[in-house]
N, C-alpha and C positions, 0 to 999 in steps of 0.2 A: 323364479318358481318353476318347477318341473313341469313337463307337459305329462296327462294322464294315458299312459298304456293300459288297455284288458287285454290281457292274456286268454284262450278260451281252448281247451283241449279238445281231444278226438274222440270218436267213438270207441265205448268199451275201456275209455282211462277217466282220469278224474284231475282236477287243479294242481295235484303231485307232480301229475307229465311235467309240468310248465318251470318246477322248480328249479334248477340249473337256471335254464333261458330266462325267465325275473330276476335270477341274481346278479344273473350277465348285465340285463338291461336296466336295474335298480339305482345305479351310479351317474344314468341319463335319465329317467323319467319316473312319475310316480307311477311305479308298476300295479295294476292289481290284479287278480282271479280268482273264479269260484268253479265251483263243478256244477253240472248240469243236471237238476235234477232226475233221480234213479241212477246217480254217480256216485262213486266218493263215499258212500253210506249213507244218499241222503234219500229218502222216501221215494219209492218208484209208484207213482201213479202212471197207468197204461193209457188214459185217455188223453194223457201230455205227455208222451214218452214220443215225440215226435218232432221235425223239423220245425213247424208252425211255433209248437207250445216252448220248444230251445230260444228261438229268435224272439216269442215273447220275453224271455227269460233275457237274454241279453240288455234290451231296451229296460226292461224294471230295473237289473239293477245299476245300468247307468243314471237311468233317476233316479232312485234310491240311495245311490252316493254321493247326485248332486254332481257328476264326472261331466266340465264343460270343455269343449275340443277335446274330445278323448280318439285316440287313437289305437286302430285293434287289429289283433295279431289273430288267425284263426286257423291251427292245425286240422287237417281230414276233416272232420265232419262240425269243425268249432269257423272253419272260414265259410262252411256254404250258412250257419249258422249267422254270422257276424254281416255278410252280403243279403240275407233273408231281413235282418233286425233293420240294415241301412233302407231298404228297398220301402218297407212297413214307416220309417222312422225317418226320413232323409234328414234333420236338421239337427242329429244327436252324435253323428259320426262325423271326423275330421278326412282319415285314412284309412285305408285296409290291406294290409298284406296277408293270405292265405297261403299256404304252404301244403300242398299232395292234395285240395281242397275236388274231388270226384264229383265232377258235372253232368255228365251225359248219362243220366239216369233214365231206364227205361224195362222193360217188364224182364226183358232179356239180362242186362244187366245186373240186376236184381237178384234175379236167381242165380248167378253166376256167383255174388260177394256172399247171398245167404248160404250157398253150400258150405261155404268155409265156417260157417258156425255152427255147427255140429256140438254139442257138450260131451258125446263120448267118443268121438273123434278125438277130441281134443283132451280128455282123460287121459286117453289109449296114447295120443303119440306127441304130446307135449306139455306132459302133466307139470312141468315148473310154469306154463303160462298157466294154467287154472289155475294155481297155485297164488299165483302174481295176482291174477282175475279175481280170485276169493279175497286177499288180503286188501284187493283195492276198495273193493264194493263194502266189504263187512259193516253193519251184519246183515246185509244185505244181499239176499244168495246171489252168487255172480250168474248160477245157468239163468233165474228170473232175468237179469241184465241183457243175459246171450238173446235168451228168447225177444225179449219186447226190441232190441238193436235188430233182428231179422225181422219184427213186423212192422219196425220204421223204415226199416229199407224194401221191403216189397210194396208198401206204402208210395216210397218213392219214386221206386219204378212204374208204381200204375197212376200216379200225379206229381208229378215234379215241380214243387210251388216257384222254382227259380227259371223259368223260362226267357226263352232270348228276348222276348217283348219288355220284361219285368227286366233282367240285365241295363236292357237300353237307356232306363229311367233313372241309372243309380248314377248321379253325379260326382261325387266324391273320386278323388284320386285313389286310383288299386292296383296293387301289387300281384300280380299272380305266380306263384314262383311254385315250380314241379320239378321232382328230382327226374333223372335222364333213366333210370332206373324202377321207376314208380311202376310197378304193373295195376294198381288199385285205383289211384289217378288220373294217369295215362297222358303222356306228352300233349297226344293229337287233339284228344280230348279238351284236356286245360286249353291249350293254342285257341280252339274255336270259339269255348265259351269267352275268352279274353276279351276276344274280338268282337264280342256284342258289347263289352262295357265303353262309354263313352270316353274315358278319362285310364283307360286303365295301361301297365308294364305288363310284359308279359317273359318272363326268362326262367331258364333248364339250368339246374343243380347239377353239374356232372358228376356221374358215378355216383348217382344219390340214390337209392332203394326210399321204399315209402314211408319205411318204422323211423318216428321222430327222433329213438337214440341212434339212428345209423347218419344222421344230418349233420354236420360239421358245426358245432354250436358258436366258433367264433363266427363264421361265414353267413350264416343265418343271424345272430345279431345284428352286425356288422349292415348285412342288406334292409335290415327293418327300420335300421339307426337313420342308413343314406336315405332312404324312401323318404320317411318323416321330414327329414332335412328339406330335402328338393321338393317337398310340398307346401312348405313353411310361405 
């Protein structure tokens, strides 16, 4: 019988992102994914459009599937996501590998990832991502998504619920893997928080930028496949 995978995508995408990489990884494990609520078209409530209310979301629906030894994959904002659910939940999660997964969250920071989300920035000089952004969200307006993804991250910045105290308590085996590229992530970044986990890898993507289609999809299966293995 197959061991269970969740899949769990990034900020601003939806369980689409993950489609390639579940078909890669379907052949080894019973894959699953969903999106995140105020994802994907699904109903954006502001008062759970947030780290806390995502990582509840995780843990329901692994009991909700009834997912025993399930093991989780967690792109940008779906690994700090899937490390929040184990931290709340230790006894539901097997492994974790995160991939560009942005730790050193801080008020500074913050503001630095919210300029980028601009809605008529981003009309004005990358109108095929709004474009991508409306088709993914619909009918759910994608600037409401922009907006409430900038007041989770200043959010963040001014409480960071995954602190190195809170790291230190997660026992499960984890993977931390950041491309060499990532400016959103950050090498140095990922390196430190690594290093609070008890149990955890910690290895650089060469020549990897942060967008999940720029990721070498055999390479990254490949490394989720050996993790799992060597954890067994």
């Amino acid at each position: 019988m197959k061991e269970n995978l969740l899949l769990l995508h990034g900020a601003l995408g939806s369980d689409k992102q993950l489609r390639a990489l579940a078909r890669d990884l379907s052949q080894f494990y019973q894959v699953h994914t969903f999106s995140f609520s105020g994802h994907g078209g699904r109903a954006l409530e502001p008062a759970a459009f947030n780290m806390t209310g995502f990582a509840r979301e995780v843990v329901e629906f692994i009991r909700e599937k009834n997912l025993t030894g399930v093991h989780v994959f967690g792109y940008s904002m779906g690994g700090y996501a899937a490390l929040l659910a184990a931290a709340e939940a230790p006894d539901l999660i097997r492994t974790i590998t995160t991939l560009g997964t942005k730790f050193d969250w801080s008020p500074e920071t913050a503001a630095a990832e919210t300029r980028m989300l601009d809605a008529e920035k981003i009309r004005e000089k990358v109108p095929q991502f709004a474009e991508q952004l409306a088709q993914t969200h619909a009918p759910i307006e994608w600037t409401a998504v922009l907006d409430a993804t900038q007041r989770m991250m200043l959010e963040l910045g001014q409480h960071p619920p995954l602190t190195p105290e809170k790291l230190t308590r997660i026992m499960i085996p984890v993977q931390i893997l950041v491309g060499e590229l990532d400016k959103t992530a950050g090498v140095d970044g990922s390196s430190l928080f690594a290093s609070y986990l008890p149990q955890a890898t910690f290895e650089i993507l060469m020549n990897t930028p942060h967008p999940l289609e720029r990721v070498n999809p055999d390479e990254l299966a490949g490394r989720i496949s050996r993790f799992i293995a060597s954890a067994a």
